[in-house]
ZAZAKOL-148266 format. One line per field, with one value per residue (C-alpha): chain; residue number from 1; x, y, z. Coordinates in Angstrom, 2 decimals. Each point is the difference from the previous one (the first is absolute). Layout:
ZAZAKOL-148266
unit [A|...];
pos [NUM|...];
u [X|...];
v [Y|...];
w [Z|...];
***
This chain:
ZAZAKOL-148266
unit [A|A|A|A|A|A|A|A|A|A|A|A|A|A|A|A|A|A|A|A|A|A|A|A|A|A|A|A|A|A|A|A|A|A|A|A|A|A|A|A|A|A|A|A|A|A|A|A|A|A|A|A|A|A|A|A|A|A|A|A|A|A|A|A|A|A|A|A|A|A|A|A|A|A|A|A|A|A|A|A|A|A|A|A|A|A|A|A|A|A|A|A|A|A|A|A|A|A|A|A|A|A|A|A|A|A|A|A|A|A|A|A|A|A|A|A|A|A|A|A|A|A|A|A|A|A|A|A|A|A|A|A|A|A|A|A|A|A|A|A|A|A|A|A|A|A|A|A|A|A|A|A|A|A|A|A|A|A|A|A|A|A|A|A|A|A|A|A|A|A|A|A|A|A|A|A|A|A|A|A|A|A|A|A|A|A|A|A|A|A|A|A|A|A|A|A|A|A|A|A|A|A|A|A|A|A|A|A|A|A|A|A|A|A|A|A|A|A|A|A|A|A|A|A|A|A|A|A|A|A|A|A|A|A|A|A|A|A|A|A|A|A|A|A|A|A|A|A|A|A|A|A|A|A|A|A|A|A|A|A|A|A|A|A|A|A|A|A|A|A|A|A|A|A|A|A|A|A|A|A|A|A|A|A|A|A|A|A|A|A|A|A|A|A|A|A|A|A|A|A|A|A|A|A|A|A|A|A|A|A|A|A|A|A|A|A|A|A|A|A|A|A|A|A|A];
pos [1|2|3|4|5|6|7|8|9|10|11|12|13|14|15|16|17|18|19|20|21|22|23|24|25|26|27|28|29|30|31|32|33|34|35|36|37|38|39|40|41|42|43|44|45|46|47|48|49|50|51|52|53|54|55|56|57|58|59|60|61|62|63|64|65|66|67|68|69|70|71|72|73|74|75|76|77|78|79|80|81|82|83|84|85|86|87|88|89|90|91|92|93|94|95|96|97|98|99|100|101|102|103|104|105|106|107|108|109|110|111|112|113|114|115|116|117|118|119|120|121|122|123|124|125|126|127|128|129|130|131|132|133|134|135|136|137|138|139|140|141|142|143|144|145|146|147|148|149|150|151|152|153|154|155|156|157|158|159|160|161|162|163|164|165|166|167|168|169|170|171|172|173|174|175|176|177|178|179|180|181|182|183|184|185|186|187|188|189|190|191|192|193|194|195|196|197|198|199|200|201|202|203|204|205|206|207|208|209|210|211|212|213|214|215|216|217|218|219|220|221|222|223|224|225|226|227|228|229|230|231|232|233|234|235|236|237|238|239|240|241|242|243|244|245|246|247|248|249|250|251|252|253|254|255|256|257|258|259|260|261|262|263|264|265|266|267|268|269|270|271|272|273|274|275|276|277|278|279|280|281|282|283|284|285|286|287|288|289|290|291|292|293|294|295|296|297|298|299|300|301|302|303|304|305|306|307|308|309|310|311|312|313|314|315|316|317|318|319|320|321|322|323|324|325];
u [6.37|3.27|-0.38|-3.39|1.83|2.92|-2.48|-2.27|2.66|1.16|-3.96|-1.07|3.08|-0.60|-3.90|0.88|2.66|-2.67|-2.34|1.64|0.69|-3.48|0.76|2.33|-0.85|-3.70|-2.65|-0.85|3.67|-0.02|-3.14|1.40|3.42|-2.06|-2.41|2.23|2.37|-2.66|-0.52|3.72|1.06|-2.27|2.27|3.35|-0.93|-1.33|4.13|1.98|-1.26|-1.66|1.49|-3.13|0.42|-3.33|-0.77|-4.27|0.04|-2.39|-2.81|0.36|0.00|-3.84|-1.61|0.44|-0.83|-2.92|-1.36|0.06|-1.09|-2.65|-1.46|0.43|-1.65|-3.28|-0.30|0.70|1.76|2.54|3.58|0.97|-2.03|1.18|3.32|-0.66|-1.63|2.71|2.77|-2.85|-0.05|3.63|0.40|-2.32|1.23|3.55|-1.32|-1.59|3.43|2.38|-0.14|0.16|3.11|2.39|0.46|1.65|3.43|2.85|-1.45|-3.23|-1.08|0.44|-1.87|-3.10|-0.19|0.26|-2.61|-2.16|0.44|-0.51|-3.65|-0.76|0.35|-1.86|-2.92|-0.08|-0.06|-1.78|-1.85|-1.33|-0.22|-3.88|0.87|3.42|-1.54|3.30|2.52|-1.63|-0.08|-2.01|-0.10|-1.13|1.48|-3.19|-1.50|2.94|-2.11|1.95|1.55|0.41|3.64|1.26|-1.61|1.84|-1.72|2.21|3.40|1.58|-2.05|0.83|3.95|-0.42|-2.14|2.58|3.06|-1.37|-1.36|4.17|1.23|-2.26|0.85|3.71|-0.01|-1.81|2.82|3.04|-2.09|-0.03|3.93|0.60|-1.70|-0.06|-2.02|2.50|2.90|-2.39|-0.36|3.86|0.64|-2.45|1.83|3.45|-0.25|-3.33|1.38|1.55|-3.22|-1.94|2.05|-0.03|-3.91|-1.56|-2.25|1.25|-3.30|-1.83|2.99|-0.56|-3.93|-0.16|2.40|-0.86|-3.72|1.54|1.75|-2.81|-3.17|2.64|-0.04|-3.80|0.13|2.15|-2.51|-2.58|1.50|0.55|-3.86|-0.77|2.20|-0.77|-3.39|-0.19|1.55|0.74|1.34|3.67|0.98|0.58|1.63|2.87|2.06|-0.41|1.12|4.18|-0.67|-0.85|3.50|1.88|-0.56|1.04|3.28|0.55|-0.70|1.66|-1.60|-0.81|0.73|-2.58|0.08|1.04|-3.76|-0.36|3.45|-0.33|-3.79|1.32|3.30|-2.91|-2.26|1.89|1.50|-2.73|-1.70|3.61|1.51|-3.98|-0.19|3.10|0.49|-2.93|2.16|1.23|-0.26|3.12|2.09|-1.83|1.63|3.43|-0.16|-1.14|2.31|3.29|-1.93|-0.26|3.83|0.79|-0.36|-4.70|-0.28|-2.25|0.10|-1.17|2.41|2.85|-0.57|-0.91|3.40|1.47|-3.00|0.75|3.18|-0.85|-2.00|2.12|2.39|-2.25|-0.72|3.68|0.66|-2.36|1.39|2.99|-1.31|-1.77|3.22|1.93|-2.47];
v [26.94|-0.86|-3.48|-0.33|0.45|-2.17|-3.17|0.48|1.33|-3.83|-0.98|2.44|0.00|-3.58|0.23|3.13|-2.12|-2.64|2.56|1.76|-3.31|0.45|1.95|-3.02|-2.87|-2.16|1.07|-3.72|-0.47|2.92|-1.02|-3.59|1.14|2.08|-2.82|-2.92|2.35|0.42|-3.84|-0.63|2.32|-1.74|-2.99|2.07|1.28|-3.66|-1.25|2.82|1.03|-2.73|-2.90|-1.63|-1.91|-0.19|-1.92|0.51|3.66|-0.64|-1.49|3.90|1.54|-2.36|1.08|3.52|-0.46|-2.50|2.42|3.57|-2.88|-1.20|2.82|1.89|-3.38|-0.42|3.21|3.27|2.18|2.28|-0.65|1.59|-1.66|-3.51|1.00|0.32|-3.23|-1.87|1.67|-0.84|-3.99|-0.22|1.67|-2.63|-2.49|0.87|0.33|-3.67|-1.84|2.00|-1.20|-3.35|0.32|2.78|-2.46|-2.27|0.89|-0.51|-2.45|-1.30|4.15|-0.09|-3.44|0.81|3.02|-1.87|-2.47|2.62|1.48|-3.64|-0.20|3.43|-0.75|-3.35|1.74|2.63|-2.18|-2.94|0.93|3.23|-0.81|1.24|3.09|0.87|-1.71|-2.43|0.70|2.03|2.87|2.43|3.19|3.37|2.82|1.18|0.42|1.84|3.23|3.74|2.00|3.76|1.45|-3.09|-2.35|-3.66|-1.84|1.55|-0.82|3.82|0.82|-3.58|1.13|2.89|-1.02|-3.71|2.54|1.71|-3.39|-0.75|2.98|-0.35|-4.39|1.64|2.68|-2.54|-2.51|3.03|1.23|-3.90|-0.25|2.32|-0.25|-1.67|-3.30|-0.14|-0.89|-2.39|-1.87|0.56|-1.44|-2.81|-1.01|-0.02|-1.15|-1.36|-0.73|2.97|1.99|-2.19|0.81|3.78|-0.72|0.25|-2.58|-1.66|-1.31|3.80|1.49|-2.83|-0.35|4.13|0.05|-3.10|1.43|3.21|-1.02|-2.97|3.12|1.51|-2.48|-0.36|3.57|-0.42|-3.12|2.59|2.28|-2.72|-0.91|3.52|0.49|-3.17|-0.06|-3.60|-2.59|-3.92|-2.74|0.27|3.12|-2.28|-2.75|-2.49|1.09|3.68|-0.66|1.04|3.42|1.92|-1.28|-0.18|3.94|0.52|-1.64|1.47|3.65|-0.10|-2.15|2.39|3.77|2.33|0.19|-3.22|-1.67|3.07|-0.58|-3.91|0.78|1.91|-2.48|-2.84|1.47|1.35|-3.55|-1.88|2.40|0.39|-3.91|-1.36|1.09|-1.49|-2.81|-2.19|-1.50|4.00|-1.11|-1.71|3.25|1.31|-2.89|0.60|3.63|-1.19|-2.33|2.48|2.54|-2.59|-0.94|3.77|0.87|-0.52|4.17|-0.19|2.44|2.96|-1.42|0.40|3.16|1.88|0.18|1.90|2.57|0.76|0.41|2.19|2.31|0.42|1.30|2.33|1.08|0.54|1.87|2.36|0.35|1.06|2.21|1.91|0.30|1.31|3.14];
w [10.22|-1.34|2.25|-1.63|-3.79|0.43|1.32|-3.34|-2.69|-0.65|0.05|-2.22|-2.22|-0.67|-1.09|-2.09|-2.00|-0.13|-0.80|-2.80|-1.84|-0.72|-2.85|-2.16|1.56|-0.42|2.67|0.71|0.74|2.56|1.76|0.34|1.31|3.00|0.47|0.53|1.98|2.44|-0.18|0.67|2.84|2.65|-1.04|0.09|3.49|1.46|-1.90|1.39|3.44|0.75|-0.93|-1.62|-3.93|-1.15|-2.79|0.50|-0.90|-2.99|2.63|1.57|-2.92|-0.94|2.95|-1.17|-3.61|0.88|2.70|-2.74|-2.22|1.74|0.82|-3.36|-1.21|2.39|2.11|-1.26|-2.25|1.50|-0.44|2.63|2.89|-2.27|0.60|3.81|0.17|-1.67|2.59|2.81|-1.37|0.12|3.61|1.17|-1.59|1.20|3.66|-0.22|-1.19|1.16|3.99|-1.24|-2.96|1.96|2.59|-2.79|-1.11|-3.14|-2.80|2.36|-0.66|-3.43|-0.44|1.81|-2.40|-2.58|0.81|0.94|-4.09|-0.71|1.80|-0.79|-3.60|0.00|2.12|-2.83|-2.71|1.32|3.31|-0.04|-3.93|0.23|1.08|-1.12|-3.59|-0.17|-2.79|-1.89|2.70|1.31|-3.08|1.33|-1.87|-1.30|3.60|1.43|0.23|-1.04|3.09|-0.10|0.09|-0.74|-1.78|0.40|-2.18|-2.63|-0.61|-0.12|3.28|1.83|-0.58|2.19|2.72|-0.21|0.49|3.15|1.25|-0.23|1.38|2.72|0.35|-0.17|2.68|2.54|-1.00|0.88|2.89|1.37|-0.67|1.83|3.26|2.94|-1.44|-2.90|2.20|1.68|-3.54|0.05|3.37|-0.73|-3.08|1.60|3.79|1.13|3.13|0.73|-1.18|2.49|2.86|-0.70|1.10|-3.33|-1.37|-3.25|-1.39|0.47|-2.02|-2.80|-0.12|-0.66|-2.52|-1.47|-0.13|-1.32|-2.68|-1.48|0.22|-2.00|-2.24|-0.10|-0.88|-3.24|-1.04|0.68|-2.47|-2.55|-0.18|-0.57|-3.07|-2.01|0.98|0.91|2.14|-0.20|2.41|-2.63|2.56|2.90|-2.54|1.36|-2.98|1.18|4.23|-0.87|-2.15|2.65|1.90|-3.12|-0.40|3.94|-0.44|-3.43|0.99|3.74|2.73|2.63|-1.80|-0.40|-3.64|-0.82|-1.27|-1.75|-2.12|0.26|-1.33|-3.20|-0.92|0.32|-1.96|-2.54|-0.21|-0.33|-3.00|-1.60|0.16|-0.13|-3.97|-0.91|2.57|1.42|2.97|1.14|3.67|-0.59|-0.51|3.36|1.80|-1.28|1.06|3.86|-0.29|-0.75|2.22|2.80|-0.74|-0.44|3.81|0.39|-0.30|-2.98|-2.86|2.16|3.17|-2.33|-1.70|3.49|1.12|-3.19|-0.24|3.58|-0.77|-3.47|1.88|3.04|-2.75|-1.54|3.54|1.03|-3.40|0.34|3.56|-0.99|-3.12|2.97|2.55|-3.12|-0.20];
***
């Protein structure tokens, strides 16, 4: 039990912060800090354990939208089930590239992603433009049909069911860390030779967390279509391919809670700086820039260290308070 408390306190501690900033901060601002937290971790993990830059997480992130989309759009009415079709799309979709791009390493990786967000965007807008109706989108907020318990099609409801989505997305992402396949993803990263002559195969380890982290992804576009209701080729955009990398390094490349603090200094940037500056992305830069100079820990990297430190304090004062009596 007390295991079972000390491997959720720092999950659950996190979302109830997250949680209670419900009450002084914008709703919209909430649900987009869980959504594109969800969207970024599948990144974080591919950067940190694996190895893996990808600059074609947007592509991922279509085939879930387009799939909840698509559905919502042509075939039925649930949420729910569009949700599941939209994490379905993107597992396939990982499955069919993934043999092909894992083999690829360094910047070759992060290219091939990128073209793939490049063709995924152009098939999108220009393609599949009888279907997926071009630029002007596919719109189906109306036909997203009200759920019992929770009903998602409205914003308050979509902010609790998007919370335990991400405690769940988090919990698989600790549980992964710390077994036997994380140090795989590890070992991969650091020594491929060495890995390979323990007897494991390097390509299995890759392809399954490669395939991992991109239905992850699909899942968060998934989400995404849901809330606005509607769904255009601009979510797998050129101009969009960095963001999801940008928040990674910014947060902690390869902590546990690093998209979710990258995801809020992002986001807060972006609505803060955007009203005042139209070129904000240029402060981002200079931040990654004196992060990346700073030591490449990332806001949450940095600030780990002294909490642990704070609390192992607290801890040792109490201790004492205690042997005193």
């Amino acid at each position: 039990m007390v295991n079972a408390i000390k491997w959720w306190w720092g999950i659950l501690l996190a979302f109830g912060l997250l949680a209670a900033g419900r009450f002084f901060l914008p709703l919209p601002f909430i649900n987009e800090v869980l959504i594109f937290s969800i969207y970024t971790i599948g990144c974080s993990f591919l950067l940190g354990r694996v190895g893996f830059i990808s600059f074609g997480q947007p592509a991922y992130l279509a085939f879930g939208a387009y799939g909840t989309a698509f559905y919502l759009f042509y075939f039925g009415t649930n949420p729910y089930l569009a949700i599941l079709a939209g994490v379905a799309c993107g597992f396939i979709g990982a499955c069919i590239v993934g043999p092909l791009f894992v083999r690829l390493r360094s910047d070759y990786f992060a290219l091939v992603n990128l073209a793939l967000a490049v063709i995924v965007f152009y098939m999108m807008q220009k393609v599949l433009a009888e279907y997926t109706k071009g630029d002007n989108g596919l719109w189906f907020l109306t036909n997203i049909a009200s759920t019992p318990i929770l009903n998602i099609g409205k914003s308050s409801d979509f902010f609790i069911f998007a919370t335990l989505v991400a405690i769940g997305v988090w919990a698989l992402y600790k549980y992964l860390d710390d077994t036997l396949f994380g140090a795989c993803c590890l070992a991969t990263k650091i020594n491929e030779a060495k890995f390979q002559f323990l007897g494991y195969s390097n390509f299995k380890v890759r392809l399954i967390a490669f395939v991992i982290a991109n239905t992850t992804t699909a899942l968060a576009g998934s989400l995404y279509a849901v809330y606005l209701g509607s769904v255009s080729p601009e979510v797998t955009a050129a101009a969009r391919t960095a963001d999801p990398v940008v928040v990674t390094i910014l947060g902690g490349v390869g902590t546990l809670f690093g998209p979710l603090v990258g995801t809020i200094a992002y986001t807060a940037l972006r609505d803060v700086l955007s009203k005042f500056i139209g070129n904000w992305e240029l402060f981002v830069g200079f931040i990654l820039v004196f992060i990346m100079l700073a030591g490449e820990k990332g806001l949450w990297g940095s600030a780990a260290p002294w909490l642990e430190r704070l609390f192992s304090r607290g801890k040792a004062a109490d201790g004492k308070a205690e042997g005193q009596r």
